[in-house]
matplotlib code that plots the C-alpha trace (Angstrom):
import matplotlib.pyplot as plt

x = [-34.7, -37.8, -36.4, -36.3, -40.2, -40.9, -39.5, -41.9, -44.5, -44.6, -44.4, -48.0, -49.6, -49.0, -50.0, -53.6, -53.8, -53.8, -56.3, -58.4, -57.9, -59.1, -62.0, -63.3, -63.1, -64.9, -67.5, -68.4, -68.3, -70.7, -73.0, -73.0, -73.0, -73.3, -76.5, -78.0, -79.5, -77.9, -74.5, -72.0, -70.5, -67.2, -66.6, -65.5, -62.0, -62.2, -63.2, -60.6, -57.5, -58.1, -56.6, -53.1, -52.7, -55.0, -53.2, -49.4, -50.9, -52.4, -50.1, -47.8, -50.3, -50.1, -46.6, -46.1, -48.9, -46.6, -49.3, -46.2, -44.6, -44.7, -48.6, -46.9, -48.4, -50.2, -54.4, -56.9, -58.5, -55.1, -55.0, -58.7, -57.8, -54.9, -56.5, -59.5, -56.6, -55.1, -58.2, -59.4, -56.0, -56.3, -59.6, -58.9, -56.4, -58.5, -61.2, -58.9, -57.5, -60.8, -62.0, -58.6, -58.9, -62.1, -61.5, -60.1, -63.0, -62.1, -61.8, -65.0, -66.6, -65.8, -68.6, -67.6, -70.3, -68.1, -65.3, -67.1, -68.8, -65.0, -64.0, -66.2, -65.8, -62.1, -61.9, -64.1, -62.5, -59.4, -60.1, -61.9, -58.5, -56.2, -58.3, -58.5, -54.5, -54.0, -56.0, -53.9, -50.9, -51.8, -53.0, -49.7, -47.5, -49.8, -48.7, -44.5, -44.6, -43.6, -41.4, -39.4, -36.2, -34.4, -33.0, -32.8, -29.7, -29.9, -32.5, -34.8, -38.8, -38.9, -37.7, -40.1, -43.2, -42.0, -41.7, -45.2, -46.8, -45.1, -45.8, -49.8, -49.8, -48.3, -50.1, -47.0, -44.6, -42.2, -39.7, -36.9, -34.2, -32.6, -31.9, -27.8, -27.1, -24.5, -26.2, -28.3, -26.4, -26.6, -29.6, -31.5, -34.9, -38.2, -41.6, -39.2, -37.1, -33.2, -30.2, -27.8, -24.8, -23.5, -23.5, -19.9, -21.3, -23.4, -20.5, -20.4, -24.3, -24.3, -21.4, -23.8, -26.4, -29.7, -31.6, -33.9, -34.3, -32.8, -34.3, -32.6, -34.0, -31.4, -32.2, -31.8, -28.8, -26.9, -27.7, -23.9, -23.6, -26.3, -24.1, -21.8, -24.5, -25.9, -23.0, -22.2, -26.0, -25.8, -22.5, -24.2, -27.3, -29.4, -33.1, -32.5, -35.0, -34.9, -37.4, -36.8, -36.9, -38.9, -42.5, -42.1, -41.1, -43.4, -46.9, -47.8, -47.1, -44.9, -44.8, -41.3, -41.3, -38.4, -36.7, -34.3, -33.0, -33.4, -35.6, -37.3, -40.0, -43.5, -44.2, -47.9, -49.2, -52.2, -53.0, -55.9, -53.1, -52.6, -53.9, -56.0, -57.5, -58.7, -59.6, -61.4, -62.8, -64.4, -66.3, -67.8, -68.8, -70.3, -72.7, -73.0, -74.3, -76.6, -78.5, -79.0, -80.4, -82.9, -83.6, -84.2, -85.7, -89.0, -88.1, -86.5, -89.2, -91.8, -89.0, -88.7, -92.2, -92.8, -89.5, -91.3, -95.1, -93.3, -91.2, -89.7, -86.2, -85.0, -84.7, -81.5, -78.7, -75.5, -72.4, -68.6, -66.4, -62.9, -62.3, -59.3, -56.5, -58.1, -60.0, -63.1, -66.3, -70.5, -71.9, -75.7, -78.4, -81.7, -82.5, -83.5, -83.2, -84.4, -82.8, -80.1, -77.1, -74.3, -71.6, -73.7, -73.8, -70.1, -69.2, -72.4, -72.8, -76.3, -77.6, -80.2, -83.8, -81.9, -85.2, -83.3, -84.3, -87.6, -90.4, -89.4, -85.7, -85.9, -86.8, -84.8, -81.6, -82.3, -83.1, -79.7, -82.5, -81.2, -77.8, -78.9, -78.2, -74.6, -74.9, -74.6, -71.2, -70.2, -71.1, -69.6, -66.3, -66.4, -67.2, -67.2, -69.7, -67.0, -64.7, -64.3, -66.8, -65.9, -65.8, -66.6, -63.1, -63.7, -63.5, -60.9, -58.6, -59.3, -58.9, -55.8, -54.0, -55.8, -55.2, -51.8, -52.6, -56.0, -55.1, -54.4, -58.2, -57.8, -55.5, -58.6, -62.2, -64.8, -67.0, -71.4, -70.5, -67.7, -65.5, -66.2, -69.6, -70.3, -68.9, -70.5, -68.3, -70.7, -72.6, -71.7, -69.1, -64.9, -62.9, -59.9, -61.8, -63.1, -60.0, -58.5, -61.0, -60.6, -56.6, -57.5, -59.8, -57.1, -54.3, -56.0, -58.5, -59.9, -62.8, -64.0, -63.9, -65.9, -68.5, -68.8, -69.2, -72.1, -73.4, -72.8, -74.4, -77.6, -78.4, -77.3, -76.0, -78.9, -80.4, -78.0, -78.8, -76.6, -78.0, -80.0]
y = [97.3, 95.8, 92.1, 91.7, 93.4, 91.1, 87.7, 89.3, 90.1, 86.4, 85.2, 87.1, 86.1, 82.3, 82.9, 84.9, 82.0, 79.2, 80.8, 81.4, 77.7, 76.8, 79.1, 77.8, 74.7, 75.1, 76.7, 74.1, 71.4, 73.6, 74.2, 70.1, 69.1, 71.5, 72.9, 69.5, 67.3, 64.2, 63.9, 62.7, 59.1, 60.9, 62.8, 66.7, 65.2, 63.2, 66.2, 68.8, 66.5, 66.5, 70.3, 68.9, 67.6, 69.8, 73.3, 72.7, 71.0, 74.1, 76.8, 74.6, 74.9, 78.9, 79.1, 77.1, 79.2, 82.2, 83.8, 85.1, 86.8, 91.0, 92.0, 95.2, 95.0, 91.9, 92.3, 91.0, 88.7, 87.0, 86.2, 85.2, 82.9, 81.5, 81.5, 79.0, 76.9, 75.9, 75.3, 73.2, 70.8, 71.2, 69.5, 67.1, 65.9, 65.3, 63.8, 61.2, 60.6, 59.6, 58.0, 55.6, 55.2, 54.2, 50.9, 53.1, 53.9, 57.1, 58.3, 56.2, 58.0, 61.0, 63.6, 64.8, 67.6, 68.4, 69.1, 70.6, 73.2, 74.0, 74.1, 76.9, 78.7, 78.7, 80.3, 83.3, 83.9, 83.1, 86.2, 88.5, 87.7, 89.2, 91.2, 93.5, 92.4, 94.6, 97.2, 97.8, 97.6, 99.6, 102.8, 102.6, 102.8, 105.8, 107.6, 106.3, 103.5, 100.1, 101.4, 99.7, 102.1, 102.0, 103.8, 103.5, 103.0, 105.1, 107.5, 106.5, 106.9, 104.0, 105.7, 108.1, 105.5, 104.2, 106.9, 108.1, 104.9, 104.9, 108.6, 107.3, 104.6, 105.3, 102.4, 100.4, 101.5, 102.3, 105.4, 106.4, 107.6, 109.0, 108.1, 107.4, 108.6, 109.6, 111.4, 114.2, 116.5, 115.9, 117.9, 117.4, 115.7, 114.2, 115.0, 115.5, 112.5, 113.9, 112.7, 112.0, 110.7, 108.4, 104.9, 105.1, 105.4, 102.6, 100.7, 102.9, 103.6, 99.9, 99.3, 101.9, 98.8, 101.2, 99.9, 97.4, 97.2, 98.6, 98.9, 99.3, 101.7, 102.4, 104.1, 101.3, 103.1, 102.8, 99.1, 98.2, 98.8, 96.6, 93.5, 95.2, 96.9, 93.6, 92.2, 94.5, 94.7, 91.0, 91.2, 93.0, 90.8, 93.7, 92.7, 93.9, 93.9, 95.3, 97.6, 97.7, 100.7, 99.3, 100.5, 102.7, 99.9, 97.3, 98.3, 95.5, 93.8, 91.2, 87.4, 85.5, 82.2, 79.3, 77.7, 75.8, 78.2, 81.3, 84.1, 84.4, 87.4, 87.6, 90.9, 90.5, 87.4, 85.6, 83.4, 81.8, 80.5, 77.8, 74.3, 74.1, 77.5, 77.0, 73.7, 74.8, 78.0, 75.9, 73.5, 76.3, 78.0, 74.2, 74.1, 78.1, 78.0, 74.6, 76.2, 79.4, 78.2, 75.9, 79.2, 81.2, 78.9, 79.9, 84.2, 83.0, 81.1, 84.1, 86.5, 84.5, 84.3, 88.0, 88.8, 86.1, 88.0, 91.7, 91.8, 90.1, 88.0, 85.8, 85.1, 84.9, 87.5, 86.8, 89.0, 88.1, 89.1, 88.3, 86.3, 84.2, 84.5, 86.7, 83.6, 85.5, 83.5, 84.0, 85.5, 84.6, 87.7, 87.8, 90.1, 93.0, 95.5, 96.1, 94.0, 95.6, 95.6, 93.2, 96.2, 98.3, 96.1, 95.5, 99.4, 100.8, 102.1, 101.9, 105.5, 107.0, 106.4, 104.5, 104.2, 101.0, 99.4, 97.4, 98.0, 94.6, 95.0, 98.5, 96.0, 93.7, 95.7, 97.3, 94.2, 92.6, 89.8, 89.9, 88.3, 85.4, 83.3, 83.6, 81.0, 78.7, 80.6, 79.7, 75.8, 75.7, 77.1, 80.3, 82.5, 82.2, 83.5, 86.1, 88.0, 91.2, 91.8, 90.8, 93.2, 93.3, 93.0, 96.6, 98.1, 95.3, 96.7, 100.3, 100.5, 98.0, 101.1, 103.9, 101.8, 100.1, 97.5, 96.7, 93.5, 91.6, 91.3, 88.5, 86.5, 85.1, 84.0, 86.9, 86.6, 87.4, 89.6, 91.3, 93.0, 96.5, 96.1, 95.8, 98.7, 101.0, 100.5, 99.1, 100.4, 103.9, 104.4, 105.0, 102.1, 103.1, 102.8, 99.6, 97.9, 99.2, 97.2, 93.8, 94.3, 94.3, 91.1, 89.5, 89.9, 89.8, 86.4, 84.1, 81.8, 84.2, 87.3, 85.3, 84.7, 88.6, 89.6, 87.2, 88.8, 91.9, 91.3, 90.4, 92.5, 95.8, 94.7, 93.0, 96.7, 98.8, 102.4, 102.7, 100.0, 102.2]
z = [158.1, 156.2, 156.2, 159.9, 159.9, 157.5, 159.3, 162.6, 160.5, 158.7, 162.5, 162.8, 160.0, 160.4, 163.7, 163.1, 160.1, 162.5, 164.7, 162.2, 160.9, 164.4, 164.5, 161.2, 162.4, 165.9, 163.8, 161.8, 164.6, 166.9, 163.5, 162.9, 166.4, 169.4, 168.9, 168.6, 171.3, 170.3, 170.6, 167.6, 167.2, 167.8, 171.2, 171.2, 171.9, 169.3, 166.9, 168.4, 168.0, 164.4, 164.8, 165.9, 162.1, 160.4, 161.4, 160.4, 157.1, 156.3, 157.3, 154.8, 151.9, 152.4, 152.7, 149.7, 148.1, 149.0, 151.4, 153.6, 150.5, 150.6, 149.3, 148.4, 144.7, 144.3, 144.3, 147.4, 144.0, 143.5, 147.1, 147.9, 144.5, 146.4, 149.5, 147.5, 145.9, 148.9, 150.8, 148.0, 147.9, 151.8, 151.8, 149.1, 151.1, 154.2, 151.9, 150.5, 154.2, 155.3, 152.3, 152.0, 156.0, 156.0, 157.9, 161.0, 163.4, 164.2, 160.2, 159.1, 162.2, 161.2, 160.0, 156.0, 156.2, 158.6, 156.6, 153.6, 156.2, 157.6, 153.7, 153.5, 156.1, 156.1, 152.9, 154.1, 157.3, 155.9, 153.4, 155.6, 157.5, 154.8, 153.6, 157.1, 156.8, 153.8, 155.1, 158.2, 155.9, 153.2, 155.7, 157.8, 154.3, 153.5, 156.2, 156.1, 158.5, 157.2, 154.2, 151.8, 150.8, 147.8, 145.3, 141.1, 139.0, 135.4, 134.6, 131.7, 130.6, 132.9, 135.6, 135.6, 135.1, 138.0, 139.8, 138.5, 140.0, 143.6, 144.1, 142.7, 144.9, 148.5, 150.0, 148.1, 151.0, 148.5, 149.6, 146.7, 148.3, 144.8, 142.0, 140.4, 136.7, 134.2, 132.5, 134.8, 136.8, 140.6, 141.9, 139.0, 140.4, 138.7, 141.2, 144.4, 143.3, 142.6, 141.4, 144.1, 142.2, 139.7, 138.6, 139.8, 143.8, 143.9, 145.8, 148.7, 148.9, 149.5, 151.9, 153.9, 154.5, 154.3, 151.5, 151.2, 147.5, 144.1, 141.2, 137.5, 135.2, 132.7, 129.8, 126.9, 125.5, 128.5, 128.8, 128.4, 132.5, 133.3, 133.7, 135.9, 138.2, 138.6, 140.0, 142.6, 143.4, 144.0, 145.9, 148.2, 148.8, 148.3, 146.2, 142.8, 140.6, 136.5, 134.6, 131.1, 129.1, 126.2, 127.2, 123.9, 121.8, 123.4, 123.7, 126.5, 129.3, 128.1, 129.0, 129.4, 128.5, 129.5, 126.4, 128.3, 130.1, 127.7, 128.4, 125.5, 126.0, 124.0, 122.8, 123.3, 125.4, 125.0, 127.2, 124.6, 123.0, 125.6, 124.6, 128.0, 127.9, 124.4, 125.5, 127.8, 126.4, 124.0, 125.8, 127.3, 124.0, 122.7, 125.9, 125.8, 122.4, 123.0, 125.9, 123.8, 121.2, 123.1, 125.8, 122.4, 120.2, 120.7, 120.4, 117.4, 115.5, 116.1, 114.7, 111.6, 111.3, 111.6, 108.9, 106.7, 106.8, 107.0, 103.9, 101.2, 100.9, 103.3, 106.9, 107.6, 106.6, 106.4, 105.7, 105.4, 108.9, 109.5, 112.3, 113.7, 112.4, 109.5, 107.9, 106.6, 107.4, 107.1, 109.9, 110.3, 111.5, 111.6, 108.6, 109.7, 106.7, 103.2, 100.1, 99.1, 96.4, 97.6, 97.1, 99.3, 101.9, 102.4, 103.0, 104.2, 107.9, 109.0, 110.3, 112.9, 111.5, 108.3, 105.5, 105.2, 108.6, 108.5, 111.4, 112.9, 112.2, 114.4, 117.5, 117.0, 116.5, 119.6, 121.6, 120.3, 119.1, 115.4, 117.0, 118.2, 114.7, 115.8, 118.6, 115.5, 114.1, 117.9, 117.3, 114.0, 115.9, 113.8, 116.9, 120.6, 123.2, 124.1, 122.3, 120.3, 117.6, 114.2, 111.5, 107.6, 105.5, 104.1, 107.5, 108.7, 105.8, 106.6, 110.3, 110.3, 108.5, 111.0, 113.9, 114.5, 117.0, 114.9, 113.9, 117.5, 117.6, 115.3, 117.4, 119.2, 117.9, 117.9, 120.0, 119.9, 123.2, 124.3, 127.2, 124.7, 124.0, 128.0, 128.6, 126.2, 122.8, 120.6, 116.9, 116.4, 119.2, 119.1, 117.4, 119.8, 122.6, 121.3, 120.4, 123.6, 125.5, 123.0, 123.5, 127.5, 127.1, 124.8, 127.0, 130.6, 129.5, 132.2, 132.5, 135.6, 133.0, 130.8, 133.1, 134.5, 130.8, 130.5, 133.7, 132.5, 129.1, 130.6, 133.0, 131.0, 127.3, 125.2, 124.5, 122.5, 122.5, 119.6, 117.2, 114.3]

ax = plt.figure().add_subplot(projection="3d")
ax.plot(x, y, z, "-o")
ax.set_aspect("equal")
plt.show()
């Protein structure tokens, strides 16, 4: 069975953890100390006995880090970002040790480059660790050693996106034995996976002691028998675990929140809606926006000089967009077209080699130079550095009734750069693609996403192929 593999295997782990704890922290001794002529205040002994503390401190951060929990599905990123968390409270904690114990020889002694240089390398070994870890696991599931075996109760659409992803995936470990249903006849099989009875044999499959999990996939009409089938899955001490059949209803991964005890699940979560993470996304938009605006100051006072010499009206264009929470609000541009009649400019789409574009406005456009007014809209709090691109309330009304999940763009700021417009979707390109990739960024938002679309946007995203 998996759960005595599991106990051994956790045995390992913690085992190859605390040698690589010790490793680290040889390392960064014989980097501070042992190539050196002079010797350190402290002896070797001195150093090493540190270990006797430092080991079973850490081995508890990972374990309550859940670092001996099955990787089955969770990603190497969430585990190098657990592997940093704990390593950072680990050193914290040695930090304040020494700085609160200064008066002890032996901890005022005691090197603290030292520690930062064991900080470090604890969290790459420590990850090239698990990550060589996952590999090893991952290619013995592929070929049927170390499997998890279960079977799923009811047969639904999410049965078979279930069924889709373990069959996509065999590195999961995942083996599904068959699946119990009232409604198919016995025999009847999705992709190699058959019906092997009814809900009525669960009992006996389990008194049988062979699986390791189960997993309920009733179809949503049938969800009278899911109290029922939780009990006797529960009797049995077997992991249970529920996949709703509401994919088709709700388009999303949702997030379940605790109101005192009640589930309450959000059809869509955002996790910009969180004080902090506004908070924080914020700040980083005021300093974003500051050092644009100096970094650019100087491309943008020869631009307005050039629009200024080149053609008449003013500098600065700017057009109503709908942004948060559909407020409409004046987006600046550098102007880079013709005069035109208000009405025009509220519907119009610009076109390949459009008479409208001026000389200057054609370079600019392409360059992404004409958007760089903006990084005021992102002082003023109307835009952000990131987000999707905000739209003219013609379009906005028109593709919220051609696209049904249009409108979530608008549950977050727009931003002057976006998750779509890195990869491809900007100007004349596919509004579904587009809002596909603004529904991702919505949903999947972190400060570290943030920071790869900047990358992103300037090494391949300030020239547009499709601006006109």
């Amino acid at each position: 069975m998996i759960k005595s593999n599991q106990r051994k295997f956790n045995r390992i782990q913690m085992l190859l953890d605390a040698l690589a704890i010790v490793l680290s922290y040889v390392l960064a001794w014989y980097i501070m100390f042992g190539s050196k002529k002079s010797s350190s205040l402290l002896s070797v002994g001195g150093y090493m006995s540190a270990l006797i503390a430092i080991v079973p401190l850490y081995l508890l951060l990972y374990d309550m880090f859940g670092y001996y929990m099955p990787k089955r599905v969770s990603g190497i990123a969430t585990e190098v970002g657990n592997i940093v968390k704990a390593n950072t409270i680990g050193v914290l904690l040695i930090t304040l040790l020494l700085f609160f114990g200064s008066k002890n020889q032996y901890l005022y002694h005691f090197s603290r480059m030292l520690v930062f240089i064991f900080y470090c390398h604890t969290i790459i070994i420590e990850s090239l660790e698990r990550f060589i870890i996952r590999c090893a696991l991952r290619n013995m599931r592929a070929v049927g050693y170390n499997q998890k075996h279960m079977i799923l109760l009811g047969y639904s659409r999410a049965t078979e996106s279930y069924i889709d992803r373990v069959l996509a995936n065999p590195q999961f470990g995942y083996n599904i034995r068959g699946i119990l249903d009232d409604t198919k006849e016995r025999g009847f099989a999705y992709k190699g996976i058959k019906v092997i009875g009814t809900l009525d044999n669960l009992e006996d499959i389990l008194e049988m002691n062979v699986l390791d999990e189960i997993a309920i996939t009733l179809s949503i009409n049938n969800y009278n028998r899911l109290e029922s089938l939780v009990k006797s899955c529960e009797k049995s001490g077997v992991h249970t675990k529920f996949i709703p059949d509401y994919n088709h209803i709700i388009p999303t991964i949702p997030h379940i929140e605790d109101l005192d005890g009640l589930a309450v699940i959000n059809i869509r979560y955002v996790p910009l809606t969180r004080l902090y993470n506004a908070f924080i996304k914020r700040l980083v938009d005021i300093i974003g926006a500051l050092l644009g605006i100096i970094v650019f100051s100087p491309i943008m006072l020869i631009v307005a000089v050039i629009i200024k010499l080149t053609s008449k009206g003013p500098i600065i264009f700017s057009q109503e967009r709908v942004g948060l929470h559909n407020r409409a609000f004046k987006m600046y541009k550098f102007r880079s077209m013709k005069l035109q009649a208000p009405q025009a400019e509220k519907v119009a789409w610009t076109t390949p080699h459009d008479p409208r574009v001026t000389a200057i406005g054609k370079f600019i456009r392409k360059t992404s130079i004409d958007e760089t007014p903006q990084f005021f809209n992102i002082l003023k709090g109307d835009m952000s550095l990131i987000g999707p691109r905000p739209e003219r309330p013609y379009y906005v009304e028109k593709f919220k009734e051609e696209i049904p999940q249009y409108m979530i763009k608008h549950q977050v700021r727009p931003g002057l750069t976006g998750w779509a417009q890195v990869n491809g979707y900007r100007g004349d390109t596919s509004i579904e693609k587009r809002i596909e990739y603004d529904l991702y960024y919505i949903e999947n938002w972190t400060i570290g996403l943030d920071l790869k679309i900047l990358f992103l946007t300037v090494f391949k995203g300030f020239i547009n192929k499709n601006a006109y």
